[in-house]
Structures are given as structure tokens and as C-alpha cells.
C-alpha positions, 0 to 999 in steps of 0.5 A: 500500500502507497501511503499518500504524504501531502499537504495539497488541497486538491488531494483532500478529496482523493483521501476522503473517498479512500477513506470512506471506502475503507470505513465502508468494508468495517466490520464492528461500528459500535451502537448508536447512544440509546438514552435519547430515542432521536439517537437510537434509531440512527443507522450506525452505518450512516458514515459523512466526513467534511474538510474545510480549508482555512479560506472556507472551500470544503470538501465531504464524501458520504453524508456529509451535509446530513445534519446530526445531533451534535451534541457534546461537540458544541462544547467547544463553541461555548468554551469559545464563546465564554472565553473571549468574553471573560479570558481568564477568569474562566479557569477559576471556576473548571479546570483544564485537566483530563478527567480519566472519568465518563462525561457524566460522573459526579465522583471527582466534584466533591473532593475538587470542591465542586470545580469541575476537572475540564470544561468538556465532561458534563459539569464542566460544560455546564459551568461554562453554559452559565458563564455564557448566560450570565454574560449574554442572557440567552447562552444558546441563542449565542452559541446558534447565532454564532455556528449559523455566522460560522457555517454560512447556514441560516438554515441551523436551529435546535431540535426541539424532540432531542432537547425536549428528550433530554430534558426527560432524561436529565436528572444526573445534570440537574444533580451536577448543576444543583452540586455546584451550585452548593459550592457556589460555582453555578450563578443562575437558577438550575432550571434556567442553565439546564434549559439552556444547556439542552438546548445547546446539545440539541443544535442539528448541523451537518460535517460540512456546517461543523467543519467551517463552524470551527475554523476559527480555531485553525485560523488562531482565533480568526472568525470566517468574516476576518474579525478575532474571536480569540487571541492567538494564546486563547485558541492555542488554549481551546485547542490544547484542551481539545487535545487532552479533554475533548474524548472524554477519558479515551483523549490519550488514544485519540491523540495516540492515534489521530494526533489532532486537537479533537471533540466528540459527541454522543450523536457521533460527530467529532470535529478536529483542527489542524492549526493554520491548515484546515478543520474536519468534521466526521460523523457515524454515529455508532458508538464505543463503550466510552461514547466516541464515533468508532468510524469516526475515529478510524477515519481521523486516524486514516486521515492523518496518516494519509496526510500527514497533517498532524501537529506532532 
């Protein structure tokens, strides 16, 4: 097999569709997440990836303006979002390091004094979500504005059925949120910030929405429009703990095998930057035991090898 090394963009779309191909003949691609019914009945199967270069052209192959549950993902756009605003004094209330627990565990928050290990599992993001409301009054409209400036599509909104389903099913966010709040590190009424952090998972987009949403982090901090959304320091942050936090307690695989700043999601996307080069979202929605795109991270770890784009 001839390992293709380059960094040219009209070779994107050869590797994409090699790609694909490969994913197509894997056996084994985990099962869709079951707690949320709008995500159980996804065909694990179902298989997008998107490529977007720092100048906005993007390239996909399979399903990749299909939009998903996005879910987790957009935990990076509200870190973003929280960050610009209040820069540092954000780390005083969520840490930046790997938590080697699931997403949704409520074990370390006691004995850390109910500041959460990284802004990416549950309690983290849900500091983060009340940051953002404090600052703005509608965290969620916030982050939609923003994805829908990002992407070039008016056309992204939340679904109602997949929000409306977590809201069923929160009751261990609500238990996070509530234990914060009693260390006095959740500002807004729990009710309010888990509406609005709902919400924020709910947004549906595409490989393609997501991969141009996020390529600011690859332009150091650069919006699609030319303004600056963060200091350069700040998106080398973002995408640092991206790196380390953003799959949850399987981040040193990940960096192992894909060697990408990286963010996943339980509706099975994962989005990933390439500082100064490009960003990519990939999207198949069966999952592992630790809620991250097995395809997903197949096609990652294939696409940094055939490109050699990887910031090791």
C-alpha cells in the first residue's frame, strides 16, 4: 500500500473517498447512544466526513451535509464563546485537566470542591453554559447565532424532540448543576442553565456546517468574516484542551492515534483542527463503550496518516 504524504488541497478529496471506502468494508461500528430515542434509531452505518480549508472551500464524501445531533461537540463553541468574553477568569471556576472519568460522573466534584476537572465532561460544560448566560442572557441563542455566522447556514436551529428528550432524561445534570451550585460555582437558577444547556446539545448541523463552524480555531482565533474571536494564546488554549479533554477519558488514544486537537459527541460527530491548515468534521454515529464515533475515529486516524497533517 502507497501511503499518500501531502499537504495539497486538491488531494483532500482523493483521501476522503479512500477513506470512506475503507470505513465502508468495517466490520464492528459500535451502537448508536440509546438514552435519547432521536439517537437510537440512527443507522450506525450512516458514515459523512467534511474538510474545510482555512479560506472556507470544503470538501465531504458520504453524508456529509446530513445534519446530526451534535451534541457534546458544541462544547467547544461555548468554551469559545465564554472565553473571549471573560479570558481568564474562566479557569477559576473548571479546570483544564483530563478527567480519566465518563462525561457524566459526579465522583471527582466533591473532593475538587465542586470545580469541575475540564470544561468538556458534563459539569464542566455546564459551568461554562452559565458563564455564557450570565454574560449574554440567552447562552444558546449565542452559541446558534454564532455556528449559523460560522457555517454560512441560516438554515441551523435546535431540535426541539432531542432537547425536549433530554430534558426527560436529565436528572444526573440537574444533580451536577444543583452540586455546584452548593459550592457556589453555578450563578443562575438550575432550571434556567439546564434549559439552556439542552438546548445547546440539541443544535442539528451537518460535517460540512461543523467543519467551517470551527475554523476559527485553525485560523488562531480568526472568525470566517476576518474579525478575532480569540487571541492567538486563547485558541492555542481551546485547542490544547481539545487535545487532552475533548474524548472524554479515551483523549490519550485519540491523540495516540489521530494526533489532532479533537471533540466528540454522543450523536457521533467529532470535529478536529489542524492549526493554520484546515478543520474536519466526521460523523457515524455508532458508538464505543466510552461514547466516541468508532468510524469516526478510524477515519481521523486514516486521515492523518494519509496526510500527514498532524501537529506532532
Amino acid at each position: 500500500m502507497v501511503i499518500m504524504t501531502t499537504t495539497s488541497s486538491d488531494t483532500f478529496l482523493p483521501v476522503l473517498e479512500r477513506i470512506a471506502e475503507e470505513i465502508s468494508h468495517t466490520p464492528g461500528r459500535g451502537r448508536p447512544a440509546d438514552y435519547i430515542p432521536a439517537l437510537a434509531a440512527c443507522d450506525p452505518r450512516s458514515f459523512g466526513m467534511a474538510v474545510a480549508e482555512l479560506d472556507g472551500t470544503v470538501y465531504g464524501v458520504g453524508e456529509w451535509r446530513q445534519p446530526f445531533s451534535t451534541q457534546s461537540v458544541t462544547k467547544v463553541f461555548t468554551l469559545a464563546l465564554d472565553l473571549a468574553r471573560e479570558g481568564d477568569e474562566l479557569w477559576e471556576h473548571v479546570g483544564r485537566e483530563p478527567s480519566g472519568n465518563p462525561f457524566n460522573s459526579l465522583v471527582q466534584l466533591e473532593y475538587e470542591n465542586g470545580i469541575p476537572r475540564n470544561p468538556f465532561i458534563n459539569a464542566g460544560a455546564l459551568v461554562v453554559t452559565d458563564r455564557l448566560q450570565t454574560r449574554t442572557g440567552d447562552a444558546a441563542g449565542e452559541l446558534l447565532a454564532f455556528l449559523r455566522a460560522e457555517s454560512g447556514n441560516p438554515a441551523l436551529d435546535f431540535d426541539q424532540e432531542v432537547a425536549a428528550s433530554e430534558t426527560a432524561h436529565g436528572a444526573r445534570n440537574a444533580a451536577l448543576a444543583h452540586f455546584m451550585t452548593s459550592y457556589g460555582n453555578i450563578d443562575n437558577d438550575v432550571t434556567v442553565l439546564l434549559d439552556q444547556y439542552f438546548r445547546q446539545c440539541s443544535v442539528a448541523a451537518s460535517c460540512a456546517d461543523l467543519a467551517l463552524a470551527t475554523g476559527f480555531l485553525a485560523r488562531h482565533g480568526i472568525r470566517a468574516d476576518g474579525s478575532r474571536l480569540l487571541s492567538r494564546s486563547q485558541a492555542k488554549q481551546v485547542n490544547a484542551v481539545m487535545l487532552t479533554c475533548g474524548t472524554y477519558d479515551a483523549a490519550g488514544d485519540f491523540a495516540y492515534r489521530v494526533g489532532l486537537p479533537g471533540k466528540s459527541g454522543v450523536g457521533g460527530g467529532i470535529i478536529a483542527v489542524v492549526p493554520g491548515r484546515c478543520t474536519l468534521c466526521v460523523w457515524s454515529p455508532g458508538l464505543d463503550e466510552r461514547g466516541n464515533s468508532v468510524a469516526g475515529v478510524a477515519a481521523l486516524d486514516r486521515f492523518t496518516t494519509l496526510t500527514g497533517l498532524s501537529v506532532f
